[in-house]
Structure formats: structure tokens, C-alpha cells
LOROMAR-867360 format. One record per residue (C-alpha): x, y, z; residue number from 1. Coordinates in nm, 2 decimals. Layout:
! LOROMAR-867360
{torgu {X, Y, Z}, NUM}
...
//
This chain:
! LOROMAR-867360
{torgu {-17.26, -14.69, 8.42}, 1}
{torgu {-17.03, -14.78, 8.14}, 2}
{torgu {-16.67, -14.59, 8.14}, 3}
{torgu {-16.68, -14.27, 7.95}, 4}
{torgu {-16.43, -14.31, 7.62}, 5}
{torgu {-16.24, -14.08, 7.41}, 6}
{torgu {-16.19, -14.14, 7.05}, 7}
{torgu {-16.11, -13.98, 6.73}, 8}
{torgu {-16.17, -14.17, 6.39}, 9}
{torgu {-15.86, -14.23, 6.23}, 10}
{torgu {-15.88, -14.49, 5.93}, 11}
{torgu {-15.72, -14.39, 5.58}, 12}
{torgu {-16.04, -14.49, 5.46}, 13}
{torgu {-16.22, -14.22, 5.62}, 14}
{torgu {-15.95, -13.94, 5.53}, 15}
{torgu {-15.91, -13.77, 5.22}, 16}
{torgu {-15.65, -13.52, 5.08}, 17}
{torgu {-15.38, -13.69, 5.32}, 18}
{torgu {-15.00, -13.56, 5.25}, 19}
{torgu {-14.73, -13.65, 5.55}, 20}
{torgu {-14.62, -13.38, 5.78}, 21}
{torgu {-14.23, -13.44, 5.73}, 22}
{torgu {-14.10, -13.09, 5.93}, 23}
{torgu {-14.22, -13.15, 6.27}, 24}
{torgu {-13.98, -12.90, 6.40}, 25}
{torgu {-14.20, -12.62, 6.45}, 26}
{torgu {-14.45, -12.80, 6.66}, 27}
{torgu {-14.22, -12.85, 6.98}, 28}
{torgu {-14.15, -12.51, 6.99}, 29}
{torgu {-14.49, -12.42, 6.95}, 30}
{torgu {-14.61, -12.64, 7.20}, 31}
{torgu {-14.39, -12.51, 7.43}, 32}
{torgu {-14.52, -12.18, 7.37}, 33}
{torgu {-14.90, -12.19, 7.39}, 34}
{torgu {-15.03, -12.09, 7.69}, 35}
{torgu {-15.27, -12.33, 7.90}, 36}
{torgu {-15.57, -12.25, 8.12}, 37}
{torgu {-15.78, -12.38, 8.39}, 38}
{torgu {-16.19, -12.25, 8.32}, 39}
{torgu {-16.54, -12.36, 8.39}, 40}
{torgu {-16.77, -12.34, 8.08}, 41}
{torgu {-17.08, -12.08, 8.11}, 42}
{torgu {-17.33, -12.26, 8.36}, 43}
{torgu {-17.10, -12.55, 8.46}, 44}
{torgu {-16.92, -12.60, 8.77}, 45}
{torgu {-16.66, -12.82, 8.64}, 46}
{torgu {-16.34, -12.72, 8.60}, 47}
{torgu {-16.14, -12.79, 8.29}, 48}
{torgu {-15.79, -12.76, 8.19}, 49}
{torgu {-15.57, -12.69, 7.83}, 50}
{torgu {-15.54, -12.48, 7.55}, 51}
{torgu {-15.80, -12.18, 7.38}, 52}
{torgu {-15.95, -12.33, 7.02}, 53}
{torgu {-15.86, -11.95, 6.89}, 54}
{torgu {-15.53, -11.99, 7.04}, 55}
{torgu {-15.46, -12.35, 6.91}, 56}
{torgu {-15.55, -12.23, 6.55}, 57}
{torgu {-15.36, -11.91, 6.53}, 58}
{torgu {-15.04, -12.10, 6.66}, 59}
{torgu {-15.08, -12.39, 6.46}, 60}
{torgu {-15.30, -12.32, 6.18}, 61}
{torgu {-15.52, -12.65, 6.27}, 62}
{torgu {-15.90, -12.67, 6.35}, 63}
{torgu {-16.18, -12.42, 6.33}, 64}
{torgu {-16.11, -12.15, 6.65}, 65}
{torgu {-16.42, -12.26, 6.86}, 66}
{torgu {-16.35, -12.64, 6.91}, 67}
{torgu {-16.02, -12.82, 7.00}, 68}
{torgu {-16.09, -13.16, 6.80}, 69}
{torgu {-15.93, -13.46, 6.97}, 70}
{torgu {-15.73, -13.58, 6.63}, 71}
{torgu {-15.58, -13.23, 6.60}, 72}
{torgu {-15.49, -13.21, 6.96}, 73}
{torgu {-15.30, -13.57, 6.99}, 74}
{torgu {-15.17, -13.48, 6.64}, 75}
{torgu {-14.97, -13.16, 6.75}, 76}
{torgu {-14.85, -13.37, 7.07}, 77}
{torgu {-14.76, -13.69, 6.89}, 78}
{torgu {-14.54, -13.42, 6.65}, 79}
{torgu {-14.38, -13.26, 6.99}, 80}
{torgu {-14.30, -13.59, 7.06}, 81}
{torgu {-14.14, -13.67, 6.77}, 82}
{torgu {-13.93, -13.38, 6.76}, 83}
{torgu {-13.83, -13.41, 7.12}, 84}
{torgu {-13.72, -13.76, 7.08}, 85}
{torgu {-13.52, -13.69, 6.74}, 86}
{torgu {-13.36, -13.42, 6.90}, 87}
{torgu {-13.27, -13.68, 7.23}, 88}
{torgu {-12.93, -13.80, 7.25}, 89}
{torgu {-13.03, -14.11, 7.42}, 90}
{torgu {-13.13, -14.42, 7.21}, 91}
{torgu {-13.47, -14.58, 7.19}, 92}
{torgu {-13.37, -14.84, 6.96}, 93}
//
């Protein structure tokens, strides 16, 4: 059986309506915030882990409050990042 992979598309040339996110500040602090959860979907026995879609949307005004889109998700964490490692006083030059 062939490995499972995760992907999001990400080429400009599949985007439109694309304007950079230059305050990032808010999304640290959000992150930090949003609360995370273990659950099983209805009928599954698997157990899962992370944030609520309605949750994710209300806190950071992204996605559509059923489904946590991979893009948006490593979006808001690449932004954390950022933001974490501006505010760093060591150097990763």
C-alpha cells in the first residue's frame, strides 16, 4: 500500500485575489489561545487531535466553520512562527 500523503495546492497560478499578510502579530497570540481537542468522528473509532473548524474561524476569520483546510491550518502556524522567531532574541542568520 502506497504511503498516505498530505498536500495542499499552492501555486500562484492557481490563486487569485492574493495580497501579503504583513501583521502577523495577532496570530501567535491567537494560536496560543485556541483551545485543542482529542475526538472520534460519529461512527469512527479513531481518535483524532487539533482545533474545532467553528473555533478556527471565529478566532481567525479563515475557512468555512465545518472543515479545517490544510493551507489555512499550516498558514496560521507558518504566521505563529514567524512572529515567534521575529520576536526571538537569538539569531538565525
Amino acid at each position: 500500500m502506497a504511503p498516505y500523503v498530505a498536500m495542499a495546492a499552492s501555486s500562484r497560478e492557481l490563486k487569485e485575489d492574493i495580497e501579503e499578510v504583513k501583521d502577523t502579530s495577532k496570530f501567535a497570540k491567537y494560536l496560543k489561545d485556541i483551545p485543542l481537542y482529542t475526538w472520534k468522528y460519529k461512527g469512527d473509532k479513531t481518535t483524532h487531535f487539533g482545533p474545532i473548524a467553528e473555533e478556527f474561524k471565529d478566532k481567525f476569520g479563515i475557512g468555512d466553520g465545518k472543515t479545517l483546510h490544510l493551507a489555512d491550518v499550516m498558514g496560521v502556524t507558518l504566521a505563529a512562527a514567524k512572529e515567534m522567531a521575529s520576536q526571538s532574541k537569538e539569531s538565525y542568520a
